[in-house]
GUKELUM-233636 format. One line per 8 residues: number of its first residue (from 1); their letters; for each residue y, z, x of N, C-alpha, C. Coordinates in Angstrom, 1 decimal. Atoms other than C-alpha are relative to their C-alpha. Layout:
<pts>
NUM = a = Y/Z/X/Y/Z/X/Y/Z/X | ...
</pts>
This chain:
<pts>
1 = xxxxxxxx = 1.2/0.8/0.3/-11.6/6.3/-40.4/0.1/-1.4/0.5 | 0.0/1.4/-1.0/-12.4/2.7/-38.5/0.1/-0.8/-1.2 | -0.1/1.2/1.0/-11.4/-0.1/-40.6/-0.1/-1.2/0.8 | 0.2/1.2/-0.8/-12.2/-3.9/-39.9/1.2/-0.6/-0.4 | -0.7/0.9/-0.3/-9.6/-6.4/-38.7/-0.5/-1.2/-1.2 | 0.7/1.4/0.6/-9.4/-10.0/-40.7/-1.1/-0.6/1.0 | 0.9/0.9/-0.3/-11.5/-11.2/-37.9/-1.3/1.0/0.2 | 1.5/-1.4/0.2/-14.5/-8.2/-38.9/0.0/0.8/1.4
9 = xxxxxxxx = 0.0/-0.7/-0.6/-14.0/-6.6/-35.8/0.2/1.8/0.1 | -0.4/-1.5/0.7/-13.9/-2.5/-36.0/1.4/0.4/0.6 | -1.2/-0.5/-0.2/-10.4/-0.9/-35.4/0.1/1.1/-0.2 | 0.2/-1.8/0.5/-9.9/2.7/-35.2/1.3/0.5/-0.5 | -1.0/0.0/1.0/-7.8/4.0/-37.8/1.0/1.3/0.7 | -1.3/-1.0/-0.7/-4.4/6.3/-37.0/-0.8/1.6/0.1 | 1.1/-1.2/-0.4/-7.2/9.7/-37.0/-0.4/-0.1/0.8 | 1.7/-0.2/-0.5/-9.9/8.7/-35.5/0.0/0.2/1.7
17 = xxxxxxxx = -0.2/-0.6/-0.9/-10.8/9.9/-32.0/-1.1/-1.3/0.6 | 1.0/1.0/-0.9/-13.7/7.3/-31.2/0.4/-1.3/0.5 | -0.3/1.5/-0.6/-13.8/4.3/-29.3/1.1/-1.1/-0.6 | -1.0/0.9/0.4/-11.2/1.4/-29.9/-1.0/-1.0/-0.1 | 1.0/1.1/0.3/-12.8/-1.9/-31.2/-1.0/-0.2/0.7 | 1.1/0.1/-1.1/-15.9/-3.1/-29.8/0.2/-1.3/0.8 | -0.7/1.3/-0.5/-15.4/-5.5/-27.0/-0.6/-1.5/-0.2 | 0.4/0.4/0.5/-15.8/-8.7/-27.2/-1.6/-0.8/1.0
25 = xxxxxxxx = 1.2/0.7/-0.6/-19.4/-10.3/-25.6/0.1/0.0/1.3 | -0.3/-0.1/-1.1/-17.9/-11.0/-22.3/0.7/1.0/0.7 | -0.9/-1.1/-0.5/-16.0/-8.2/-21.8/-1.3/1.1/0.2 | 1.3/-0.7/0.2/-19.5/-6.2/-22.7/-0.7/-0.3/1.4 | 0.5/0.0/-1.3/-20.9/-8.2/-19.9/0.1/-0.3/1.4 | -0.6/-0.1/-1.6/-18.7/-8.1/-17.1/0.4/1.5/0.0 | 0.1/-1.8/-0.6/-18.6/-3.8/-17.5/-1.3/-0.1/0.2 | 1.4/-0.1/-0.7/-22.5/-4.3/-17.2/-0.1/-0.1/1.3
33 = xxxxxxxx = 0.0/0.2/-1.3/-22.0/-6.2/-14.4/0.5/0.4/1.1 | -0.9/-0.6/-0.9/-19.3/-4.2/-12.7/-1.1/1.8/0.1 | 1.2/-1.1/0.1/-22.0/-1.2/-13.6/-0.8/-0.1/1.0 | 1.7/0.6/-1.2/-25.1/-2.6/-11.3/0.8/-0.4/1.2 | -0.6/-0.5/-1.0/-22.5/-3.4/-8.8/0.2/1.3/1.1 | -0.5/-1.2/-0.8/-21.1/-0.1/-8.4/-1.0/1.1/0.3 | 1.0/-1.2/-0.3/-24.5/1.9/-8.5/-0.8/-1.5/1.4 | 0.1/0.3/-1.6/-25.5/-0.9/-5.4/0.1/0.4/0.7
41 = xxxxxxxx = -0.4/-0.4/-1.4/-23.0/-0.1/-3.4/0.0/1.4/0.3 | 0.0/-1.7/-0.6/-23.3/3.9/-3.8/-1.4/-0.1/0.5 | 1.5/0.6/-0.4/-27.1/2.9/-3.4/-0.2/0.1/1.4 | -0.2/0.5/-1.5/-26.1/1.4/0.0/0.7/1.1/0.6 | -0.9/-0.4/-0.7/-23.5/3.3/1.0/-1.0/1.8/0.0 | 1.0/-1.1/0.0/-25.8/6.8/0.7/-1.2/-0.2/0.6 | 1.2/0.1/-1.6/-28.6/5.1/3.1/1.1/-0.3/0.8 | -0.6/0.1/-1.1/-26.2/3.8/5.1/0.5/1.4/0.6
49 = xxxxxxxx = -0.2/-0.8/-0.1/-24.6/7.1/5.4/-1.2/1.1/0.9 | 1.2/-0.6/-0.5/-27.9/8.7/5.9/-0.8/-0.3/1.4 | 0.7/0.5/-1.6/-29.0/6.7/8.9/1.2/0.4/0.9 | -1.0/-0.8/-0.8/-26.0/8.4/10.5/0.3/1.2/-0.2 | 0.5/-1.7/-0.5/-26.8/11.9/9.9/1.2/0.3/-0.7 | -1.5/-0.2/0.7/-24.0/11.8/7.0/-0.7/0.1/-1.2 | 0.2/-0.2/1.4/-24.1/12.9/3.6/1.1/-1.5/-0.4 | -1.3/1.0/0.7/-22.2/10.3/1.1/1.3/0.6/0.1
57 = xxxxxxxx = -1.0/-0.4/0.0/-19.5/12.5/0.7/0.6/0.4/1.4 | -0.5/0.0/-1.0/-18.9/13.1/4.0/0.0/-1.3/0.6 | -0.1/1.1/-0.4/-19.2/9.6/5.2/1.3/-0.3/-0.6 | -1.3/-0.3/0.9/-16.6/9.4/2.1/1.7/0.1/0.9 | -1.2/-0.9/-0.3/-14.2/12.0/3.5/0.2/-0.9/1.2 | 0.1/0.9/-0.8/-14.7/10.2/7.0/0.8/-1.2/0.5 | -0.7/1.4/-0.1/-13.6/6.8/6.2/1.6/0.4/-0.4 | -1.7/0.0/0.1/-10.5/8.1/4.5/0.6/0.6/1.5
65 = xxxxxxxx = -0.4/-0.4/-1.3/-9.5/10.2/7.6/-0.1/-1.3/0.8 | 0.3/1.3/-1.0/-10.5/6.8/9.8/1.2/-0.6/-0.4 | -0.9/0.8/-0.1/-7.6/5.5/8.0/1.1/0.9/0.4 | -0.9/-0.7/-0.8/-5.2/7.8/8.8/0.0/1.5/-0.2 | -0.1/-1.1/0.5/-4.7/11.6/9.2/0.4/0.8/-1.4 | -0.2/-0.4/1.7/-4.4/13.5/5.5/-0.3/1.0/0.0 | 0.4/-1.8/0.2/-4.0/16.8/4.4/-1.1/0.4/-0.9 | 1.0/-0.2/0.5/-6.8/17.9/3.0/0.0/0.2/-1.4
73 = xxxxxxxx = 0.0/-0.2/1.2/-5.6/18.5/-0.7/0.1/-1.0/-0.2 | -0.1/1.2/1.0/-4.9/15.0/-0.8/-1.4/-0.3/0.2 | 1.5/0.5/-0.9/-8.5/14.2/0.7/-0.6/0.4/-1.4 | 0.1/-0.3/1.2/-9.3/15.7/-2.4/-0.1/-0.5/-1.6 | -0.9/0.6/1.4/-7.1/14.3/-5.1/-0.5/-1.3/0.5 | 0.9/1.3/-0.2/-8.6/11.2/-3.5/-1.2/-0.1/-0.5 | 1.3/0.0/-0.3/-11.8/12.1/-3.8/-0.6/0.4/-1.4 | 0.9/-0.8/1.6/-11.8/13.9/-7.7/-0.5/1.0/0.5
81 = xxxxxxxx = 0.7/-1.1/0.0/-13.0/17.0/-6.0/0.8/1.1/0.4 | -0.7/-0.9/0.0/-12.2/20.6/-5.6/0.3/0.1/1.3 | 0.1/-0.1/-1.6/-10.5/21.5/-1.9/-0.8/0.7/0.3 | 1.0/-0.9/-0.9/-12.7/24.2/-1.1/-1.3/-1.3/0.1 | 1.1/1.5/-0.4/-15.7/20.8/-1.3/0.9/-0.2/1.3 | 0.1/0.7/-1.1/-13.6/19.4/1.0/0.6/0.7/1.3 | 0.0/-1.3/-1.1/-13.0/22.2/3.3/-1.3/-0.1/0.4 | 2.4/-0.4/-0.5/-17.2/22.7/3.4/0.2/-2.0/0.8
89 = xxxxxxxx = 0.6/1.7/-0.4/-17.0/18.7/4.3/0.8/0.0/1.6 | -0.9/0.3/-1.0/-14.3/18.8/7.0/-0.8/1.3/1.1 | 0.9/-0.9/-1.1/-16.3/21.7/8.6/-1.1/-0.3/0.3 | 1.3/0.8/-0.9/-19.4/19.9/9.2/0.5/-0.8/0.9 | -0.6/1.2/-0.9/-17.6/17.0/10.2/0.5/0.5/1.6 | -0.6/-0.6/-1.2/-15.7/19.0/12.7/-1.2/0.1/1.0 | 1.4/-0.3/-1.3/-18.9/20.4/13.9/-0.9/-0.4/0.9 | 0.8/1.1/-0.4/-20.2/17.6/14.8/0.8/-0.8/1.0
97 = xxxxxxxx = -1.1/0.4/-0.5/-17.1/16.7/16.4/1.0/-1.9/-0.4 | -0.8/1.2/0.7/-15.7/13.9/14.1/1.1/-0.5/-0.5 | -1.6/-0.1/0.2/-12.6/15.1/12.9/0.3/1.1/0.6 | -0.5/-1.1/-1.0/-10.6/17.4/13.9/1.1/0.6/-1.0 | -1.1/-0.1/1.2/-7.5/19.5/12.0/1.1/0.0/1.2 | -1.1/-0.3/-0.3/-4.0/19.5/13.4/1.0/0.1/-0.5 | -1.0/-0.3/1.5/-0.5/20.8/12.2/0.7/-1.7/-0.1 | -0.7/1.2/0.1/1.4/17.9/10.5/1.4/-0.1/1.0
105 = xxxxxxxx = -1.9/0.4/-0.3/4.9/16.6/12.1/0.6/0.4/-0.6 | -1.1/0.3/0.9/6.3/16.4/9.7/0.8/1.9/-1.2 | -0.1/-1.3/0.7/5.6/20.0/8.0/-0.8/0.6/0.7 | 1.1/-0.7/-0.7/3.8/22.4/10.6/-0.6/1.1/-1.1 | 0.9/-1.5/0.6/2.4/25.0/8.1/-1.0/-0.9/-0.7 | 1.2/1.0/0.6/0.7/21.7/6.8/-1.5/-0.4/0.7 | 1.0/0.7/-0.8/-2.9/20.8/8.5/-0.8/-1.3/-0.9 | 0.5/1.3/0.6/-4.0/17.5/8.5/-1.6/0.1/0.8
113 = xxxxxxxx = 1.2/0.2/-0.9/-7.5/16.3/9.3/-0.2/-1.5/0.3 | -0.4/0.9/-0.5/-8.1/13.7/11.1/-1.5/-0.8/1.1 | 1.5/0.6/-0.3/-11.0/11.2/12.3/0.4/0.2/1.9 | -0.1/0.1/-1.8/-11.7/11.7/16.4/0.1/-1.2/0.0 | 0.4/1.0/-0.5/-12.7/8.9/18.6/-1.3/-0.5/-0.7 | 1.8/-0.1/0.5/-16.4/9.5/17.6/0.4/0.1/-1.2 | -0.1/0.1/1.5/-14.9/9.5/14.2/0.1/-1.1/0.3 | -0.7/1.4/0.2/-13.3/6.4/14.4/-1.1/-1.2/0.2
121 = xxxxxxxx = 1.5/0.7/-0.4/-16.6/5.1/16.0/-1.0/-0.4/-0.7 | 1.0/-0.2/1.2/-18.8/6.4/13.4/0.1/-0.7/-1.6 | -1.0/0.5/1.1/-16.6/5.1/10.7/-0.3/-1.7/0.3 | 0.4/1.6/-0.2/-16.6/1.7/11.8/-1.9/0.0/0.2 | 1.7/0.1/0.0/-20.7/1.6/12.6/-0.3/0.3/-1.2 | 0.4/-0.1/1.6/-21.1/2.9/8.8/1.0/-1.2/-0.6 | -0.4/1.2/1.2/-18.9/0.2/7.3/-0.8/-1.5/1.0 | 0.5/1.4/0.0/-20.3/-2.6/9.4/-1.5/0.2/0.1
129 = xxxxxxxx = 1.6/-0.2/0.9/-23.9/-1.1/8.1/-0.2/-0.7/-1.2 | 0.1/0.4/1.2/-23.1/-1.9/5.1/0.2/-1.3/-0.6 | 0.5/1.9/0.2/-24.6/-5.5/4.3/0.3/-0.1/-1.9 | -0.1/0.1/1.2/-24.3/-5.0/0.3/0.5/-1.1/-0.7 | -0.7/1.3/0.9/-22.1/-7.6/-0.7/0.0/-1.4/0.9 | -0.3/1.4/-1.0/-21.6/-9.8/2.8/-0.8/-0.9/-0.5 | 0.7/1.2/0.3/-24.3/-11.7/1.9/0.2/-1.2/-0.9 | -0.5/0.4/1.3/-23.5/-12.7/-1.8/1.4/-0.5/0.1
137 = xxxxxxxx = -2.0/0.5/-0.1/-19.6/-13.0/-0.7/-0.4/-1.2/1.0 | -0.2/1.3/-0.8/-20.6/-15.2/2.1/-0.3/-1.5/-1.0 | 0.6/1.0/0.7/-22.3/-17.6/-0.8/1.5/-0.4/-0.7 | -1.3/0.3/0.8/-18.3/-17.9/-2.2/0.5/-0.7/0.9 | -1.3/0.4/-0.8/-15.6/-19.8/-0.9/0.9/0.9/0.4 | -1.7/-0.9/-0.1/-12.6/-18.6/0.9/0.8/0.0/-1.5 | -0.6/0.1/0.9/-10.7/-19.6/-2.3/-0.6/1.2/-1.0 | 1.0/-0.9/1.0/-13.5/-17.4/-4.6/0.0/1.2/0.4
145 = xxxxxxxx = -0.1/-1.6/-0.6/-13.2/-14.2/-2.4/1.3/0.2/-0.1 | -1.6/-0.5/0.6/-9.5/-14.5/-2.8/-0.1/0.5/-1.3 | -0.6/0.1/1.4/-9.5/-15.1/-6.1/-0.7/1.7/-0.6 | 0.8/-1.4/0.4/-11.8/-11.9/-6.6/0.2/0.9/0.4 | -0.8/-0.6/-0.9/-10.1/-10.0/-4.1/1.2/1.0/-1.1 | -1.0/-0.4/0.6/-7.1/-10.3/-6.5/0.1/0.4/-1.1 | 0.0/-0.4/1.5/-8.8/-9.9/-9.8/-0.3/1.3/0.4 | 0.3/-1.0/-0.1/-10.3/-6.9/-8.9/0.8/1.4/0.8
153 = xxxxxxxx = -0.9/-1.2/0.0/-6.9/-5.3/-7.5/0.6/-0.5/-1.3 | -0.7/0.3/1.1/-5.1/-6.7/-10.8/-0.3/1.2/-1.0 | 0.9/-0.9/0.7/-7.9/-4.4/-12.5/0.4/1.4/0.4 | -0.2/-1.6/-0.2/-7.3/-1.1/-10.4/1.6/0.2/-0.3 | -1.5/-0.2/-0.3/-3.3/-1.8/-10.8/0.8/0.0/0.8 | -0.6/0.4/-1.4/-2.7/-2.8/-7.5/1.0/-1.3/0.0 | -0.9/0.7/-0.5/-0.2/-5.0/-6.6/-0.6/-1.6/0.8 | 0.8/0.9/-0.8/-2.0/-8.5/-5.9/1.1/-1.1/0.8
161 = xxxx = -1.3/0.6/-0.6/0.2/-10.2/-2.9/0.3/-1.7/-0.8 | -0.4/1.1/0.7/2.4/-13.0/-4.2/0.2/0.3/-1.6 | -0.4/-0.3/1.1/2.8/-11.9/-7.3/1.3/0.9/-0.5 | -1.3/-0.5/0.1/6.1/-10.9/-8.9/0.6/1.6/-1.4
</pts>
């Protein structure tokens, strides 16, 4: 059962299964705001996608392969989805001639997939489509895009450089 803190806040008792305290005001309105963010940029990034004859998820898949070749279950485990999705994704792509599969180096029974040229091409023309933030970030300082840079890997667990 939720019992209140001395400072009246709710607390969830050694049972209970629901939420942990409620946050406090600003914490409330910087997940809003990270909320309207992140439905922007899927926003953007699903026309941008679309004006290149891409699904989101396949633009997705795309960009990761653009960074480097990946076996397809990790493409996956990246992605939160089942392989056979990203099997159906890598076969359009293919067909279109964007990626491609080959055996790994490192483990031949392994296939990686992997962005063409015309991937690599496409890949870059869909991210520098994507105007979403430039604008708003240009309105920051260099110091203010750092600093945001580093809060928001601090947030995913990342490793922000300089830090020990």
């Amino acid at each position: 059962m939720p019992t209140r803190s001395s400072a009246g806040t709710r607390k969830a008792g050694p049972d209970s299964a629901g939420p942990g305290p409620d946050p406090d005001p600003v914490t409330r309105e910087v997940v809003d705001l990270i909320g309207t963010v992140v439905a922007r940029y899927h926003a953007e990034y699903e026309l941008a996608a679309a004006h290149h004859s891409l699904t989101g998820a396949q633009a997705r898949v795309l960009a990761l392969l653009a960074h480097e070749p990946t076996p397809m279950r990790q493409v996956a485990r990246q992605l939160k989805c089942e392989p056979s999705n990203v099997t159906g994704i890598v076969d359009r792509l293919e067909s279109r001639g964007l990626v491609e599969r080959r055996p790994d180096p490192a483990d031949r029974r392994v296939k990686l997939a992997a962005a063409t040229g015309e991937g690599h091409a496409t890949a870059d023309r869909l991210r520098s489509s994507l105007d979403f933030a430039r604008e708003p970030l240009a309105g920051l300082t260099p110091a203010e895009r750092t600093l945001l840079r580093d809060l928001l890997q601090r947030m995913l667990g990342e490793e922000v450089p300089g830090d020990c």
